[in-house]
N, C-alpha and C positions, 0 to 999 in steps of 0.2 A: 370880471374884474374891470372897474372904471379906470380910465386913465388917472384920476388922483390917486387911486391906491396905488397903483403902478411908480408914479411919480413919487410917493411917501415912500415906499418900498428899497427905491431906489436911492433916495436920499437917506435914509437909515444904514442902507448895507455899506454905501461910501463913505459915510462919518463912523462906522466900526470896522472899518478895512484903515482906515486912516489913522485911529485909534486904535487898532493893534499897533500897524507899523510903529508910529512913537512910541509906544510901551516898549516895543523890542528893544527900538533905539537905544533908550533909556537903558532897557536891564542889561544890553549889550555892554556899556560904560559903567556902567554902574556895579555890576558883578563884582568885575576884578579890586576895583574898590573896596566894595563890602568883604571880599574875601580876605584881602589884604588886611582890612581893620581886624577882622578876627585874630588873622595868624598873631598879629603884633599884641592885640590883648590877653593873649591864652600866652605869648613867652611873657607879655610883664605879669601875669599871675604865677608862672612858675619859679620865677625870682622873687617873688613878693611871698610866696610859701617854703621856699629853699633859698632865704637869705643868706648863706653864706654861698652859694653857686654861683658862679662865673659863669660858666657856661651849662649844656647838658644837652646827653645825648637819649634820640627816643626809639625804645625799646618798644616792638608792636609782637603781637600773639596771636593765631587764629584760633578761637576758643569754638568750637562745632560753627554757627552760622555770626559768630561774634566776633570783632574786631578786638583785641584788647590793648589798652596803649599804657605806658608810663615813660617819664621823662626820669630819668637819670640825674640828679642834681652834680656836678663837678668842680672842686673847691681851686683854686690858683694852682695849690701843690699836687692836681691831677687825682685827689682823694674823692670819693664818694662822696655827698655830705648828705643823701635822704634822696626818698623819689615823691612826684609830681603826679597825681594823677586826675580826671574827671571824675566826679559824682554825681548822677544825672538821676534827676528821677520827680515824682508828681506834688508841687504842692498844693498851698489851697485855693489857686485860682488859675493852676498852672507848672510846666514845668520850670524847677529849680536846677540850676548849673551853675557847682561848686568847683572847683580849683582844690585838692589836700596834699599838703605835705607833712610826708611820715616819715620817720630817723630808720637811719641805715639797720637801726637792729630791729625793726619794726614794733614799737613799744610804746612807743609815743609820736602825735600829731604835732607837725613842726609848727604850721597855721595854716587858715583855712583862708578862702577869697571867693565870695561870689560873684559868679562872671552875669549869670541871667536869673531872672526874677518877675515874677507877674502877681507880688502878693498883694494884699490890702494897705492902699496908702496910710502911713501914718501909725501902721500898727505893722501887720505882715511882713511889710516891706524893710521893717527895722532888724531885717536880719542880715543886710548888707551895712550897717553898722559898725564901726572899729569895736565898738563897746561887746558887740553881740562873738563878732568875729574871733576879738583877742580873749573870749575864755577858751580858745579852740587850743591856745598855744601851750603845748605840753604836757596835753589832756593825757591820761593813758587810754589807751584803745581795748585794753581787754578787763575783764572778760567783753564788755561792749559799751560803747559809748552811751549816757546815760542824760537824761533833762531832768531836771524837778523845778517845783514850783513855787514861787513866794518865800523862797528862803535860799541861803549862799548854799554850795554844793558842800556835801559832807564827804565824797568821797575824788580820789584822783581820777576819776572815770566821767564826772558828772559835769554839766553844765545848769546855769537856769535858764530856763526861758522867758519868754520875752509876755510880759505880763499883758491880758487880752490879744496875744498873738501864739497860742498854746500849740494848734495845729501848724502852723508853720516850722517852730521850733523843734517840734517833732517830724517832721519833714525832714528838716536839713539833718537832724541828729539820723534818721533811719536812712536818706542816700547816704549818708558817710558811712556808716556801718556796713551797707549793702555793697558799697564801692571797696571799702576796706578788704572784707571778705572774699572779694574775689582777687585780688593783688595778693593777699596771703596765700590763698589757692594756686594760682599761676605764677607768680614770681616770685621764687624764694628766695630771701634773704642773701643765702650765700650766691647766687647767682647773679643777683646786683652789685654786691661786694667786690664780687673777681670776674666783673663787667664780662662774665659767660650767660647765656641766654639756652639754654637748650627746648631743641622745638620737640 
């Protein structure tokens, strides 16, 4: 090996030694930041879907290798008013992360909030929308949340979707359903009510 390669070799491995260390730098300051942003935009999603909560306390579960969380919505007069949960799951260019708020008897969705989204601009992406969002509000939930197509929903269960954004629509409607599902399973009803948790 000639002294130039030596020489390049060496000047390569100093400018990505130097180049790590700033990256550190950087995620070292910048972490807490990012993590902070999050915390503050997941409470203003669960006030923005539990409009009548003041405050709200969060109830967590270990479901076998699964985390399970809901937020507790809490009205001025210490009342219950709905729980807060995530709804995570795949859309069509990416994961989708919803924000749902369901009423205290679980029957109906209070509203929805999309937190994250990587859909197609100008179509996909219009499911973070007031328009898209606010048919969520006082959907029923059972027998399952439903989409259709090119016309206003016929039934309390249905939403429409977002016209050339079909597979998104049906995304956000199957994590809410999937997300639903499991908070009926794990957290009943009367257990949110009389703020008891049993593990």
């Amino acid at each position: 090996m000639n002294s130039k390669v030596i020489k390049m070799l060496l000047v390569l491995s100093i400018t990505a030694a130097v180049s790590g260390g700033i990256l550190a730098k950087v995620f070292h300051f910048a972490d807490p930041l990012i993590k902070e942003n999050k915390r503050r935009e997941l409470q203003e999603a669960i006030f923005v879907v539990l409009p009548e909560a003041k405050e709200y306390k969060t109830i967590e579960k270990e479901i076998g290798k699964e985390k399970l969380i809901v937020y507790k919505g809490i009205d001025a007069n210490g009342s219950p008013v709905g729980i807060a949960f995530e709804a995570n799951g795949g859309g069509f260019q990416g994961n989708i992360k919803i924000m749902v708020g369901l009423s205290t008897d679980y029957l109906k969705l209070k509203a929805i909030k999309v937190l994250e989204q990587n859909e197609t601009p100008g179509l996909g992406n219009r499911i973070k929308e007031p328009a898209f969002e606010g048919q969520f509000k006082g959907l029923e939930i059972k027998p399952k949340v439903e989409y259709i197509k090119y016309r206003k929903p016929e039934k309390p269960n249905q939403i429409t979707a977002i016209t050339g954004a079909t597979i998104s629509s049906d995304a956000v409607v199957k994590n809410i359903n999937n997300a639903v599902e499991k908070v009926l399973k794990n957290f009943p009803s009367e257990e949110i009510v009389k703020g008891e948790v049993l593990k």
